[in-house]
KOLBA-476713 format. One record per residue (C-alpha): x negated, y negated, z negated. Coordinates in Angstrom, 2 decimals. Example, Ala and Ser with C-alpha at 12.3 -4.5 7.8 and 13.67 -1.06 7.14 Angstrom:
BEGIN
-12.30  4.50  -7.80
-13.67  1.06  -7.14
***
This chain:
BEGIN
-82.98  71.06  -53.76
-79.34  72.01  -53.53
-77.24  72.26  -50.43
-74.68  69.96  -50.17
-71.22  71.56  -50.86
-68.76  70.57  -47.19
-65.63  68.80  -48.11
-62.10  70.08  -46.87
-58.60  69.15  -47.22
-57.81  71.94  -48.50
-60.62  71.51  -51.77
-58.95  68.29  -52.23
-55.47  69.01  -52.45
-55.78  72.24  -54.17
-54.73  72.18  -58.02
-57.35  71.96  -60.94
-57.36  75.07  -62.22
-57.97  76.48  -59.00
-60.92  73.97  -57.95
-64.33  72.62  -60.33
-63.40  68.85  -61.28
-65.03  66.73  -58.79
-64.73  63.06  -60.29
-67.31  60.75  -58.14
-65.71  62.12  -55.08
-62.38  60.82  -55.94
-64.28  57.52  -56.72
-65.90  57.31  -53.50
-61.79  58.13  -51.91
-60.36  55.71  -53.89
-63.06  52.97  -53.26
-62.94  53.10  -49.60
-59.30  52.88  -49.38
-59.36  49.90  -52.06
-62.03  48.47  -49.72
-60.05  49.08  -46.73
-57.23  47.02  -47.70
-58.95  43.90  -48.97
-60.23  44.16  -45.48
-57.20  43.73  -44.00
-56.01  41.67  -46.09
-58.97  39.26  -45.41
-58.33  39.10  -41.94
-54.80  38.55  -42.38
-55.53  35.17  -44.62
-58.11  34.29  -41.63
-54.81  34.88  -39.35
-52.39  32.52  -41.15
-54.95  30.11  -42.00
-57.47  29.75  -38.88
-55.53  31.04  -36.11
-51.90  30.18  -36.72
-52.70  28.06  -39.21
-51.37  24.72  -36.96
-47.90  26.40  -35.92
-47.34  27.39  -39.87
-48.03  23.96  -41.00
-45.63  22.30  -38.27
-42.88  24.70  -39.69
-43.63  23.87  -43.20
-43.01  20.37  -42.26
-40.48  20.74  -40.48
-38.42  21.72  -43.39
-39.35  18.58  -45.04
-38.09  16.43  -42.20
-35.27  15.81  -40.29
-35.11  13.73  -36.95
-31.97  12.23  -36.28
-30.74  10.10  -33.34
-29.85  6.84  -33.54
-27.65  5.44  -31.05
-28.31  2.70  -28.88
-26.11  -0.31  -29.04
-23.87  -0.39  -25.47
-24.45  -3.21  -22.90
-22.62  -5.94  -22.45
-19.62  -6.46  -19.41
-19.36  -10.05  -18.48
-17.19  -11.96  -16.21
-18.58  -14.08  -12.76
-18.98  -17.04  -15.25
-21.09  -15.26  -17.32
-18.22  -15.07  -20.07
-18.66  -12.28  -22.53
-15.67  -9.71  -21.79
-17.10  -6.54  -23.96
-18.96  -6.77  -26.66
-20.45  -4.70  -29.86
-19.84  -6.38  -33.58
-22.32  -4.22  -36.33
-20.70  -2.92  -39.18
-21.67  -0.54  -41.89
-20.86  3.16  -41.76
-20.70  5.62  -44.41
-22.40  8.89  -44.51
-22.26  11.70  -46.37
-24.80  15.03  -46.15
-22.67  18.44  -45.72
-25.08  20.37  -47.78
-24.62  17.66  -50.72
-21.10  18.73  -49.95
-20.73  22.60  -50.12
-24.08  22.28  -52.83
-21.45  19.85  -55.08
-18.12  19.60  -54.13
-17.46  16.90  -57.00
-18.83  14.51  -54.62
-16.31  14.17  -51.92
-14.17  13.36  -54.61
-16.19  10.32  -55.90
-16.59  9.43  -52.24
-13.13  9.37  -51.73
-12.34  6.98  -55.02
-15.77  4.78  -53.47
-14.18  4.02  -49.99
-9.83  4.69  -50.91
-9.42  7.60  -49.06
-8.08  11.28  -50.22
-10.36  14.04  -50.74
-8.49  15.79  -48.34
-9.25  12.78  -45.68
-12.69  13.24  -46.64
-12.77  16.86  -46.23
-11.72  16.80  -42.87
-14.50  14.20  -41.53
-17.48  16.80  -43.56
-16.27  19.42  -41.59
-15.70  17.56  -37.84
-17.58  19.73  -35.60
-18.05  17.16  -33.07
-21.05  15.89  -35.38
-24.56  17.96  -35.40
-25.16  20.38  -39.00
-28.02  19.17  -39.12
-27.06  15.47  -39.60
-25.20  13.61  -42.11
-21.35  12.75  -40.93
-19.80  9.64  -40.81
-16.46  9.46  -43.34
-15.74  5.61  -43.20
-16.36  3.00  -40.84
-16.30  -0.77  -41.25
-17.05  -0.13  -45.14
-17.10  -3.58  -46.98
-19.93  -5.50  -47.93
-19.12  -5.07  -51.33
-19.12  -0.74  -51.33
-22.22  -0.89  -50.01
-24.29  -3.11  -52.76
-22.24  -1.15  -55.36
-23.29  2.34  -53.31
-27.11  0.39  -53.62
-27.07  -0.01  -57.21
-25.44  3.70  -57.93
-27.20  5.79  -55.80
-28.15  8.41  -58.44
-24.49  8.74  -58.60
-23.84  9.66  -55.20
-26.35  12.12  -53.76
-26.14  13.00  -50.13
-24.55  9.41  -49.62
-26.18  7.15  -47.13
-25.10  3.71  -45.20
-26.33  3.05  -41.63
-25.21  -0.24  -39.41
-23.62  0.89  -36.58
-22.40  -1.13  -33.71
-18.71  -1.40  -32.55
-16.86  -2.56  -29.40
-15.00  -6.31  -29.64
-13.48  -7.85  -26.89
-14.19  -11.47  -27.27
-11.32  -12.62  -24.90
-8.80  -10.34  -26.64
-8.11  -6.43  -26.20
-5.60  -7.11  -23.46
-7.91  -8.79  -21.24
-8.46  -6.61  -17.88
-7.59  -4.03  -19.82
-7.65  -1.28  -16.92
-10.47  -2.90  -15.25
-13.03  -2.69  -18.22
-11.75  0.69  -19.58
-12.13  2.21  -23.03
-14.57  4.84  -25.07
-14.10  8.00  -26.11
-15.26  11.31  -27.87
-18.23  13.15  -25.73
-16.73  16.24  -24.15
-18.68  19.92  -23.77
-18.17  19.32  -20.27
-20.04  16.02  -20.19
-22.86  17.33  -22.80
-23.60  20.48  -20.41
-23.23  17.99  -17.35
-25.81  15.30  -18.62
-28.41  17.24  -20.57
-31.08  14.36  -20.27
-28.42  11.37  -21.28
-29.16  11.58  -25.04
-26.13  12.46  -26.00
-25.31  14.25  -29.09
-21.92  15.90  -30.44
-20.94  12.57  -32.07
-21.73  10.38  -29.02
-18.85  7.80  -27.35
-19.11  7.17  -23.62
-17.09  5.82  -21.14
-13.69  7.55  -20.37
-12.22  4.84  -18.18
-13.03  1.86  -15.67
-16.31  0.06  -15.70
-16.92  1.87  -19.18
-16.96  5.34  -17.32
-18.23  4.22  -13.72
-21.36  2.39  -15.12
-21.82  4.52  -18.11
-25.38  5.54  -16.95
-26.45  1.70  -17.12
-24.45  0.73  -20.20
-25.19  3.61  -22.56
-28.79  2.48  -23.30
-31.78  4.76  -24.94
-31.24  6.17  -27.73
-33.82  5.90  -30.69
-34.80  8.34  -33.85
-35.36  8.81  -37.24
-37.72  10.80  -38.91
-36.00  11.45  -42.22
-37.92  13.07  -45.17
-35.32  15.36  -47.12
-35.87  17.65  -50.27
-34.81  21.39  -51.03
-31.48  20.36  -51.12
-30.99  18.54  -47.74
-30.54  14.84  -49.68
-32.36  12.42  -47.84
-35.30  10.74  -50.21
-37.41  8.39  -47.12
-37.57  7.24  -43.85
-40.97  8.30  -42.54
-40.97  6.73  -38.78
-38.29  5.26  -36.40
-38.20  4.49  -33.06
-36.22  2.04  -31.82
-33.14  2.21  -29.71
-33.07  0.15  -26.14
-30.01  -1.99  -26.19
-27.77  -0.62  -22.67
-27.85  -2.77  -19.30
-25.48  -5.65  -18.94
-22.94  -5.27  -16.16
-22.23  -8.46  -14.47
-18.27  -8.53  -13.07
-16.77  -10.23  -10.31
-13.87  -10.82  -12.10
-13.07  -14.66  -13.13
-11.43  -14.19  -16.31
-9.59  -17.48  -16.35
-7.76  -16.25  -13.02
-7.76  -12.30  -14.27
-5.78  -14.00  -17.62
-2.88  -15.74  -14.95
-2.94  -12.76  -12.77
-1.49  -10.16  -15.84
0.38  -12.84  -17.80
2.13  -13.70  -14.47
2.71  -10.23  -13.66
4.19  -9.44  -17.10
7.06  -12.08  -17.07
7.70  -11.06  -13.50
8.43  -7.94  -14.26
10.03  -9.13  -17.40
12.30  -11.34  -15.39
13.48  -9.25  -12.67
14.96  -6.86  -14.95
16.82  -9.39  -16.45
17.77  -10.73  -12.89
20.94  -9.44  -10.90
20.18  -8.09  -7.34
22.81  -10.27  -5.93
22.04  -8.06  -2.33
22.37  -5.06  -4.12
25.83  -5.58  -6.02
24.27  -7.40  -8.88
22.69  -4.70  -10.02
19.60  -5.58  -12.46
16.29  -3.91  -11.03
14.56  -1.51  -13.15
11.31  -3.29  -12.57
9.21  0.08  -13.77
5.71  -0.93  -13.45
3.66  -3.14  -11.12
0.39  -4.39  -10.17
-1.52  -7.47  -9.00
-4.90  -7.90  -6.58
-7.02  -10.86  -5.48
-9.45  -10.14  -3.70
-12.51  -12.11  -1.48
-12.13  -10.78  2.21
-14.71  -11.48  3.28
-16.83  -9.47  0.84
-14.65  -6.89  -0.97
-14.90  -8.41  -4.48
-12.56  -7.95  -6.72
-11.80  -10.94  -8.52
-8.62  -10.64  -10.55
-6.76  -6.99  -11.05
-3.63  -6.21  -13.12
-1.78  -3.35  -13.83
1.64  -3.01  -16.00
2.48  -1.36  -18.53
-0.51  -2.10  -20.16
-2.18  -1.80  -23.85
-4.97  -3.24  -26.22
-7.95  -1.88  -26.14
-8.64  -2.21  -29.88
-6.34  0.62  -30.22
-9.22  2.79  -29.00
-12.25  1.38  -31.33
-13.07  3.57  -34.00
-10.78  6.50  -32.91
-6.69  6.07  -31.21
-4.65  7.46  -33.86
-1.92  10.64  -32.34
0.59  8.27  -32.56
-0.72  5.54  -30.28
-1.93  8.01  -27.98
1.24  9.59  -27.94
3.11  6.03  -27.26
0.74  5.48  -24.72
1.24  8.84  -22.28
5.07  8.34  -22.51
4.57  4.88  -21.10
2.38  5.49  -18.39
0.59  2.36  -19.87
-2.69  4.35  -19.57
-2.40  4.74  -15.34
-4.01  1.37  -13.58
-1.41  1.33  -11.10
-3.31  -1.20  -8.93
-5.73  2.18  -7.84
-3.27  4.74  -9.06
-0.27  4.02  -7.90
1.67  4.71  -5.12
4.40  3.14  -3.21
6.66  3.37  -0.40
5.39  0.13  1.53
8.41  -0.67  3.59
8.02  -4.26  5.89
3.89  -4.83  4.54
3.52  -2.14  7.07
4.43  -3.54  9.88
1.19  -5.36  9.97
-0.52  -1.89  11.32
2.12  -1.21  13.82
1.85  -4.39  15.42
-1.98  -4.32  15.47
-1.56  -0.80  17.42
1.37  -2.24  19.47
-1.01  -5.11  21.00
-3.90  -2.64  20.98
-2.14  -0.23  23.04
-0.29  -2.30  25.34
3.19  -1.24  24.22
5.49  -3.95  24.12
3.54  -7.56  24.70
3.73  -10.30  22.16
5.70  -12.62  24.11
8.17  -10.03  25.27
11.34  -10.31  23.70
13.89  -7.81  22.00
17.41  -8.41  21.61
17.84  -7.63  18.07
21.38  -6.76  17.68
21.37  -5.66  13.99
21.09  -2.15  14.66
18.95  0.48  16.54
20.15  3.89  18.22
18.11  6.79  19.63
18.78  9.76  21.08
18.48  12.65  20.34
17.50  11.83  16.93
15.58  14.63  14.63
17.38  17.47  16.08
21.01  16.04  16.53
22.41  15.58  20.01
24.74  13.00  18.96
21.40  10.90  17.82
21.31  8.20  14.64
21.50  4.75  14.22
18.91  2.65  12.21
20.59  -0.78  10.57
18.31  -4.29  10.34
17.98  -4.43  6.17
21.47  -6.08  5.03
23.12  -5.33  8.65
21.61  -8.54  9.63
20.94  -9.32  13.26
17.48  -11.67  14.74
19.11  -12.17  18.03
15.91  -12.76  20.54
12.79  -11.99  18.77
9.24  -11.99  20.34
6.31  -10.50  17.89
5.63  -13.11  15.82
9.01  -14.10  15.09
10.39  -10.04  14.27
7.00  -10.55  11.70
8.34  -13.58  10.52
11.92  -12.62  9.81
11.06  -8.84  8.97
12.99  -8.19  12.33
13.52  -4.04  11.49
15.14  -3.27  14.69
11.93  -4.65  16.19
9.92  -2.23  14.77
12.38  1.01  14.94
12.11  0.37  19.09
8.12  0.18  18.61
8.09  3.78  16.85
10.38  5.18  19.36
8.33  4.36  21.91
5.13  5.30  20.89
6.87  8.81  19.96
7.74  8.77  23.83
4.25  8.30  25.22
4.94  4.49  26.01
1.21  4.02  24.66
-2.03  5.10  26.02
-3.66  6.12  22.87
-1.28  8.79  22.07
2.24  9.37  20.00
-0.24  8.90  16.88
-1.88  5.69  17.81
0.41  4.15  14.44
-0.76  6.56  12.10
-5.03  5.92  13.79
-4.77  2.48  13.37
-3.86  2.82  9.45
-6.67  5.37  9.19
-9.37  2.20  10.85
-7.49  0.02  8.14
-8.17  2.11  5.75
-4.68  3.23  4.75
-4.35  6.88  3.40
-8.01  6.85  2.48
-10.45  6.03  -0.58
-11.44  2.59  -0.46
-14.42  3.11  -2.31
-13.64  0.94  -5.28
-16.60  1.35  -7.99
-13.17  2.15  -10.46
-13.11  5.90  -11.45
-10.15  8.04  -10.57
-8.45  5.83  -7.73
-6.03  7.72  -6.24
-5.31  7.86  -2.08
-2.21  7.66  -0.58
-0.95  8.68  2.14
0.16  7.81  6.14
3.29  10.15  7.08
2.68  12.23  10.16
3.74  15.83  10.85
0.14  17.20  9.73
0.39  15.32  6.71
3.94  17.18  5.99
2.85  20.44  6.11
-0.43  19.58  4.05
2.39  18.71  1.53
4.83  21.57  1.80
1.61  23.71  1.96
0.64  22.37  -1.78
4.27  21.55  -2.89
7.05  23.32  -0.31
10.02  22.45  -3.28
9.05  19.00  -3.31
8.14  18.57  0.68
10.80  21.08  2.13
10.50  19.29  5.41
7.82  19.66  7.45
9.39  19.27  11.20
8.52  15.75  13.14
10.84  13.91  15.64
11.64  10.35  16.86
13.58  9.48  13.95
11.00  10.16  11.51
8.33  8.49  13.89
10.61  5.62  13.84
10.73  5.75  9.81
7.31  5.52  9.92
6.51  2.21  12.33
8.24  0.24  9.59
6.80  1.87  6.53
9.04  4.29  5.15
9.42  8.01  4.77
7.10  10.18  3.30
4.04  6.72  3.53
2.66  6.03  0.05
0.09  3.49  -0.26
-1.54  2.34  -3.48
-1.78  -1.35  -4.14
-5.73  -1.67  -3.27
-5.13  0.18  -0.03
-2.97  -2.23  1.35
-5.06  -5.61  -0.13
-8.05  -3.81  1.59
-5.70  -3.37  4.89
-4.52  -7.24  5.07
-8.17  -8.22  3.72
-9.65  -6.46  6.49
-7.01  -8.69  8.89
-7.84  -11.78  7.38
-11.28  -11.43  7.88
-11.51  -10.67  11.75
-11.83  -6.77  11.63
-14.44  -6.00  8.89
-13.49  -3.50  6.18
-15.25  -3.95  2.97
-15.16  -1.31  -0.26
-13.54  -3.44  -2.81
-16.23  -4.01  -5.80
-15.06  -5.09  -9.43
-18.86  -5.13  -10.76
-21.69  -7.86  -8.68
-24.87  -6.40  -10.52
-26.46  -4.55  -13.10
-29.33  -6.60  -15.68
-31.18  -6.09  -18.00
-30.58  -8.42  -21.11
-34.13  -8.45  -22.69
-35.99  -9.55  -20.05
-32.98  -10.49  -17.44
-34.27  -8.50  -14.60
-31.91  -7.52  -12.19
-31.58  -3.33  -12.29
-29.04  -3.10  -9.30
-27.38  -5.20  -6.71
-23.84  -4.28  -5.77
-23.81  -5.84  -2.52
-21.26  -5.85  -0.24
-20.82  -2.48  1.38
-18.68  -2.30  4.96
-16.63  0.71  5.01
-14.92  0.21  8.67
-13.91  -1.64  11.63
-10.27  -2.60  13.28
-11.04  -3.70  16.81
-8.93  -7.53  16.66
-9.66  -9.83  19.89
-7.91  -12.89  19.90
-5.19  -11.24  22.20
-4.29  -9.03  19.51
-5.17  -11.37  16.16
-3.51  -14.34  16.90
0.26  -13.32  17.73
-0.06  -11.16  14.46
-1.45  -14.35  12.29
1.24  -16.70  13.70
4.03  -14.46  12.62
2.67  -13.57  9.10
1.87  -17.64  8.84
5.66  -18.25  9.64
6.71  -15.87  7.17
5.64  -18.98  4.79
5.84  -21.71  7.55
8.96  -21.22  9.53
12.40  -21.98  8.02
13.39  -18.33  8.81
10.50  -16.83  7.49
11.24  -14.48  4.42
9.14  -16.50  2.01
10.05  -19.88  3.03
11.63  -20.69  0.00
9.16  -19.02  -1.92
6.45  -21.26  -0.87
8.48  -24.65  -0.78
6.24  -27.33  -1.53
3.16  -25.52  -1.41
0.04  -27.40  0.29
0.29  -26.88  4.17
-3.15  -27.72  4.40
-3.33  -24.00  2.94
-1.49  -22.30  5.88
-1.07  -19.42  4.28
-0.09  -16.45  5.98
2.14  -13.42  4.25
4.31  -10.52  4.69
7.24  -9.41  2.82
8.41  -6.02  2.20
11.46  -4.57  0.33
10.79  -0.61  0.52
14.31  1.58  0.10
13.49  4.42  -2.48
15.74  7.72  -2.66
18.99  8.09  -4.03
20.40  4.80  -5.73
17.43  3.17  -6.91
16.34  -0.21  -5.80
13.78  -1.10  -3.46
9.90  -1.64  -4.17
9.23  -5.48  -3.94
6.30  -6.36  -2.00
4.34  -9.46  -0.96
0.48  -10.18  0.19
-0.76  -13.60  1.44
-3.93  -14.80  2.32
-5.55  -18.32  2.76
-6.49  -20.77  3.27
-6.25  -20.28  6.99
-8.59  -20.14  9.50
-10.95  -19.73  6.99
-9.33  -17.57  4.29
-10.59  -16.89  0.55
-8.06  -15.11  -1.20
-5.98  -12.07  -0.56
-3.54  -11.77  -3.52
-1.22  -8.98  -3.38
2.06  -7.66  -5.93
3.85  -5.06  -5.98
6.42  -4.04  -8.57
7.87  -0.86  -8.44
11.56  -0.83  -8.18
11.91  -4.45  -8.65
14.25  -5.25  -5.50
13.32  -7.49  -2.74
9.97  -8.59  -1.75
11.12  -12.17  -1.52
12.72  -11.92  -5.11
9.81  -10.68  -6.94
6.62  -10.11  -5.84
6.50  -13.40  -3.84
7.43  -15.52  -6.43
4.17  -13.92  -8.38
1.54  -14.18  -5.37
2.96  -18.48  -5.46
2.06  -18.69  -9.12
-1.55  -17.12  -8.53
-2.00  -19.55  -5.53
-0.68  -22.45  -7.50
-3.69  -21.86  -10.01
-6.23  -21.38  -7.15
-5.32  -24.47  -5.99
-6.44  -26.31  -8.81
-9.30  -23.14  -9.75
-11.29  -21.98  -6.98
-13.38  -19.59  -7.22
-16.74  -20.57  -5.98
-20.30  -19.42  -5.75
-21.52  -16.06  -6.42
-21.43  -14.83  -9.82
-24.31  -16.00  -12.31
-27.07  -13.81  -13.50
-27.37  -13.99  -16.94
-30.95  -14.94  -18.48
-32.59  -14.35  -21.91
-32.75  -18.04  -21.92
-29.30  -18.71  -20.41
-27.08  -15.77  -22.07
-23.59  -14.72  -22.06
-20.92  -16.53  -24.04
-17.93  -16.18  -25.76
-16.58  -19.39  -24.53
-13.87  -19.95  -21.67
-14.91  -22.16  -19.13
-12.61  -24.74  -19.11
-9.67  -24.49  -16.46
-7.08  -26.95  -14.57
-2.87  -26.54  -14.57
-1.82  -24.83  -12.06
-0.44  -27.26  -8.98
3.33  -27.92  -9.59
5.76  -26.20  -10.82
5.25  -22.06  -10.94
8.23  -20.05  -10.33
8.17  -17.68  -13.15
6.15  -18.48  -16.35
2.93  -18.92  -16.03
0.27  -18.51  -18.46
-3.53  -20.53  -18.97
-5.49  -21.90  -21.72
-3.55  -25.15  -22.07
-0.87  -25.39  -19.99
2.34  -23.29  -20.01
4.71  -23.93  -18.13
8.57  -22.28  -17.36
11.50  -22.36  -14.62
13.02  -19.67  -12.11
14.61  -19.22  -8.44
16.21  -16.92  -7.07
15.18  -17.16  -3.53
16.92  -15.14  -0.92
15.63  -13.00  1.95
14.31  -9.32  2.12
***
């Protein structure tokens, strides 16, 4: 036998002339490598088929389908009467796949021609980043019945091109309808996408961007569903391969009563209309600007809202389907967009006077039978800073003679007032120089009510911390931030640097009315759901505060604000001639000087009927003059339809065998003859006064 030759590296790489050819050894190399790799390639197949085989397979299918969202149709906002306010009408919506687009650009030509738009209009929607890449985008709404069976029968001819039925927001009892109170839709913004990562939403998603639209978005947006969508190499869509259903969104159930919501703006539109075409004959005829306004009824004695109004206003159909830059542009330079009844604020003048008075008899100061010789005007010294002091004049120079509490309430006595400020700011009181500026804080006044409205704004009570809060944030606007008897004096009767906004002050007198109790005003009763008409939420009454009112301190305020109606004298006398005594409604005027030249807010708030009241119904209209020339007239004209329309009863729960409707319940004239023109489904009726008094 022969010894085996050893093998090196060396034998093998050395060159044939130098080494005896070898061939079955380069076999035997050759083989083992060629075995080596079918090894590994074997268990490589075994990898991608056995153990990742799963994960590869969901990927290949995931390129074959595409999941889309598909939004849920919004809930319905109805009215106490369980009249449909908001809506959603279907309609068809065209859609158009952006790889078809940048695969073929020929076909956002044809699409243009198909629905009478430009290319370049067409364009611009493909490449709208507020829609996913991954999803076709929307290029027409509201397409016409007759595009889409055409679009049915030519598909072939537009690839990429689907239809889907989409839902949109109506407003069955016209866009102008509590406008501010139901609030519009808008685009989703990053900051609400990043904020609400569970919500559903998507880049092309509308929510709520104002009143109940915004504050009950969470209820009314519903659930969205999905589509699984079977698409070829080229992105078209060829089959639906599953869907899940969307869940319709909650139904929010308003306290509003839409036939006294429709009075409440109508009135408070000609109002406004017919101040400014009405010379200020106390104010050398001049005509009042009559800039904006608003208008509140509310229940007192559970905080619901059931008529608000706010002027300027707009339509809310300018918002569905997109506000063009135009409107949007007429609408910021009008300040139509601002619900002044939560967002606006006002010097509050003689309204005021109700929160002095309450700390007045709370404190002791100056009982309500005592009487002050009202002489027309009011001196003090020394007077913020000047030796010489400064004289305060009664509104007009007019003088009350003897006035006790209720009758300075009745006639708007000023005088009465500036000698209450002064002597709180002396220590007369034993609750303190800021007992004025406490009492508004238990009324609520320069605070949140806690309106379920998004975005109210809070005024403010002046006081010398409040003036350097200001001149702290603002110091050109607030230069002032020292504090003496004069401006504590300013203050008692609602003037200075005190702003209040509309709902502050109908939560203020509402809280009066009511015996002491202060209740967060509430627009919306409850929450259901419309399939199956169980109640989600309850938006019961919530109390917010307490003013501390015994009969030694309620009743000499009640008798004055009831003579402001009542008593010859009273400011609103004539405003209220004729008006059912069995009402006894009790009011308060107030006529608030703004700077410079410009004329006076007009205030006026009642509430009845008394002892038992109902309503509080405030207006205020910025600039408009005085209280008994403008806003009074306005609260008599929503009184005059109460009369004849109460409001009764809690609102009604809508049922899947009892829904919503479209329909109006039917509604009475309004008692006599309204003051300014008035406004209801089937009776109008017209004639003016100018009744005097401040």
């Amino acid at each position: 036998m022969r010894p085996r030759k050893g093998v090196n590296v060396a034998a093998l790489v050395r060159s044939p002339e130098d080494e005896p050819s070898r061939p079955n050894l380069r076999l035997r190399v050759v083989g083992v490598c060629v075995l080596v790799l079918f090894l590994v390639l074997v268990l490589r197949l075994w990898s991608l088929q056995i153990i990742d085989g799963k994960s590869y397979a969901a990927a290949v299918t995931r390129n074959q389908v595409r999941v889309v969202t598909v939004a849920a149709p919004r809930g319905e906002i109805v009215d106490r009467n369980d009249t449909v306010l908001v809506t959603n009408v279907p309609e068809q919506e065209l859609l158009l796949s952006r790889l078809t687009a940048m695969d073929d650009p020929s076909i956002i030509g044809k699409v243009a021609a198909l629905i009478g738009q430009t290319p370049a209009q067409v364009e611009q929607s493909v490449k709208n980043d507020r829609y996913s890449p991954y999803e076709p985008v929307p290029v027409a709404t509201n397409v016409a019945a007759g595009t889409v069976q055409f679009l049915q029968a030519h598909q072939a001819d537009y690839p990429g091109v689907s239809v889907q039925t989409v839902t949109q927001r109506t407003y069955p009892e016209g866009g102008t309808t509590a406008t501010h109170v139901l609030g519009y839709l808008g685009d989703v913004t990053p900051q609400e996408l990043t904020a609400s990562p569970k919500a559903g939403y998507n880049q092309g998603s509308l929510v709520g961007q104002s009143g109940i639209e915004e504050q009950y978005e969470a209820y009314l947006r519903g659930v969205n569903g999905s589509q699984a969508l079977s698409v070829n190499a080229a992105g078209t869509v060829v089959g639906t391969l599953s869907r899940q259903a969307p869940q319709i969104g909650d139904t929010v159930v308003l306290n509003i009563d839409t036939g006294l919501q429709q009075v409440v703006q109508n009135d408070l539109q000609a109002q406004i209309l017919l101040d400014r075409k009405t010379p200020d004959v106390d104010d050398h005829n001049k005509l009042p600007p009559a800039i904006n306004g608003a208008a509140i009824v509310l229940d007192p004695n559970n905080g619901q809202v059931l008529a608000m109004a706010s002027s300027p206003t707009y339509d809310l159909n300018d918002w569905v389907g997109g506000i063009s830059s135009a409107d949007f542009a007429a609408l910021a330079a009008s300040g139509a967009e601002n619900n002044n009844a939560i967002q606006g604020e006002y010097t509050p003048g003689s309204t005021f006077k109700l929160i002095t008075a309450t700390a007045d008899l709370q404190d002791g100061v100056y009982s309500p039978g005592q009487y002050y010789d009202d002489t027309g005007t009011f001196t003090v010294k020394p007077c913020n800073g000047a030796a010489a002091g400064c004289t305060f004049g009664d509104d007009l120079g007019d003088a009350g003679g003897e006035v006790n509490l209720p009758l300075a309430l009745a006639i708007s006595s000023d005088s009465y007032f500036y000698n209450l400020g002064e002597l709180f700011w002396n220590g007369r009181g034993t609750y303190g120089n800021d007992a004025i500026q406490n009492v508004a804080a238990e009324y609520g006044e320069g605070q949140s009510t806690g309106i379920d409205l998004p975005d109210e704004v809070t005024g403010r009570v002046d006081s010398q911390p409040e003036r350097q809060k200001l001149h702290a944030e603002d110091a050109t606007a607030f230069p002032n931030t020292s504090w003496y008897t004069g401006d504590n004096i300013e203050m008692a009767f609602g003037q200075g640097a005190t702003a209040l906004t509309p709902i502050e002050q109908a939560v203020a007198y509402a809280t009066f009315a009511n015996g002491g109790t202060r209740y967060a005003p509430e627009v919306a009763s409850e929450i259901v759901n419309p399939t199956t008409g169980e109640v989600v939420k309850t938006i019961a009454p919530e109390i917010t505060g307490h003013v501390n009112l015994p009969a030694a301190v309620r009743n000499p305020i009640l008798q004055g604000l009831e003579e402001v109606i009542s008593n010859p004298k009273g400011t609103a006398y004539s405003d209220f001639a004729g008006f059912p005594a069995s009402w006894n409604l009790a009011g308060k005027t107030g006529t608030a000087t703004n700077p410079g030249d410009a004329e006076p807010n007009s205030w006026f708030v009642a509430f009845g009927p008394n002892p038992n009241p109902q309503y509080v119904v405030l207006a205020v209209i910025d600039q408009g003059g005085y209280g008994a020339e403008a806003a009074a007239p306005l609260v008599r004209n929503i009184f005059d339809y109460l009369v004849t329309n109460p409001v009764v009863g809690a609102a009604k729960t809508p049922t899947p065998s009892d829904p919503p409707t479209a329909a109006l319940p039917a509604v009475n004239p309004p008692l006599g003859t309204p003051t300014t023109t008035t406004t209801v489904p089937g009776a109008t009726t017209t004639t003016t006064t100018t009744p005097p008094g401040g």
